[in-house]
N, C-alpha and C positions, 0 to 999 in steps of 0.2 A: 573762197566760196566754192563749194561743192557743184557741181554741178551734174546732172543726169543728162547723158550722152546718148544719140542715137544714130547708127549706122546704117546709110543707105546700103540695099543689097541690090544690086544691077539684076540678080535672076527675080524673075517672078515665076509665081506657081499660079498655074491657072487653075480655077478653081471654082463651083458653079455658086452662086450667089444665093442664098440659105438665110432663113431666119433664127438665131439662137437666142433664145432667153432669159436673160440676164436676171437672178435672183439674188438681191442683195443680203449682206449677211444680217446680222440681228440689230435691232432697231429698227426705225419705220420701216415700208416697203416705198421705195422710190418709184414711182413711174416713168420711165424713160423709153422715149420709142422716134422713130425717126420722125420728120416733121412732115405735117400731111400739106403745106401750102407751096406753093410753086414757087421761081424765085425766076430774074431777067438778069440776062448778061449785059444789059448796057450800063453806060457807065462808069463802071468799077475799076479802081486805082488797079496798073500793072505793075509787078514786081520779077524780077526774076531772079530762080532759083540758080544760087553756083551749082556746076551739076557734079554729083560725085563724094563730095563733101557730104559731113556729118554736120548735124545742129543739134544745139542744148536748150536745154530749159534751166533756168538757177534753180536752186534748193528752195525750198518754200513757197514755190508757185504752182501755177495750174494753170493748164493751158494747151495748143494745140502746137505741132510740129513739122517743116513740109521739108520732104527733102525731095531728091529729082536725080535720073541719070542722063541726063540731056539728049535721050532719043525718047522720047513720048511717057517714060517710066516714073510714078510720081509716088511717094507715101505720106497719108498724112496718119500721124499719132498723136496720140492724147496721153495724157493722166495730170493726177492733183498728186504732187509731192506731199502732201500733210493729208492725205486718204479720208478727203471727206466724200459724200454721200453724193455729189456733183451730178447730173446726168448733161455729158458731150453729144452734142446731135448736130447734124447737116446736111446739107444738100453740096454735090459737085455735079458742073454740067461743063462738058463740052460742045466745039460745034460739029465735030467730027463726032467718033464713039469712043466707047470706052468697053477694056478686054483684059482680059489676067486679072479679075481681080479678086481678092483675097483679105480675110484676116489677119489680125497680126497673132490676137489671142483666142480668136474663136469664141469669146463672149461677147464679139459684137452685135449687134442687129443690123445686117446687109439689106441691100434692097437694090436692085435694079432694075427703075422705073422707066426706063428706057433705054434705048440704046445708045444716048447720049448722057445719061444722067442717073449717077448714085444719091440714094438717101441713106443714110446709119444711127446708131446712137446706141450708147452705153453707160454704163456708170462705174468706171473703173477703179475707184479710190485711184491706191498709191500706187497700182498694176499698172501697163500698158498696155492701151486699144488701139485700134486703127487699121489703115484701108492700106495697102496695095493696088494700083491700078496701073493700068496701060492706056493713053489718051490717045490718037490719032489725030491730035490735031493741038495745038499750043492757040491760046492759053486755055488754060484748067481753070474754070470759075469756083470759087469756095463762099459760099453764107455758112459759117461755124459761129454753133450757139453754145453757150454754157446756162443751164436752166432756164433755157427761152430768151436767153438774153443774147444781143452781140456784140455784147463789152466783153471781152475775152483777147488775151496775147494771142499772138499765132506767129511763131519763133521759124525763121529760117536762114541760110547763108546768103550773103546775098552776094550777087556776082561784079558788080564794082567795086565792093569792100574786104570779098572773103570774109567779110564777118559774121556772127550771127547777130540777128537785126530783128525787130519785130515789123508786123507789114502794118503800113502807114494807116489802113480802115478794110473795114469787115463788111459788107463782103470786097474779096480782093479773086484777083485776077492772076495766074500765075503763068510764068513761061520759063523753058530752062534751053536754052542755049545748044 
């Protein structure tokens, strides 16, 4: 089975948090934009992230990707392996703040709503989106939606297993070691 492979990068580039406009190609116009309601960190199942390690997604899925370097450095990425029309959107809060963060392709929509808390969203097909950040504080709370929805995978290594493992329920709670 094929799988699309994605590699944590320990540098982050700091970079100021911008709106970009994601225009889909031909066929309908998608509306995709971050989510305007708020979200509570209690709660939510903890997972953590092995840190350093890469995580895949299989071939013919869609879905979300978290990887981590085990000093506050966290990335989540998205895409749909079969390039449908999908729009990825979320909220991440921590309890500390959050710094360095960045795009992965620049056709995201950033948002930092605070100093604890990104919003994003895009519609990547079969490309790769997704955030760069730096948390100051463990754990990294994530609500990732796929069309409003949060039935969605969300693929990472996990640190008793080394494996890649999906996290137990949505929203999830993340730490890395």
């Amino acid at each position: 089975m094929q799988r699309l492979s994605f590699v944590f990068l320990a540098f982050f580039a700091a970079a100021a948090p911008g709106c970009i406009v994601v225009q889909p190609g031909p066929g309908p116009v998608v509306t995709c934009s971050p989510p305007t309601f708020g979200n509570s960190t209690a709660s939510y199942p903890q997972v953590n992230v092995y840190p350093g390690l890469s995580t895949s997604i299989p071939a013919g899925d869609i879905g979300y990707l978290v990887t981590a370097n085990g000093q506050g450095g966290y990335r989540l990425a998205w895409t749909d392996t079969l390039n449908s029309p999908a729009c990825f959107s979320g909220i991440i809060t921590v309890q500390g703040t959050v710094s360095q963060v960045s795009g992965l392709s620049g056709q995201e929509t950033l948002q930092q709503s605070g100093a604890n808390q990104l919003r994003f969203a895009s519609a990547p097909g079969a490309n790769v989106d997704g955030i760069d950040f730096v948390a100051s504080t463990d754990p990294a709370y994530f609500d990732l939606f796929l069309d409003g929805s949060l039935s969605v995978n969300i693929y990472y290594t996990d640190t008793a297993t080394q494996q890649v493992t999906t996290a137990p329920a949505n929203p999830v709670a993340f730490t890395s070691p």
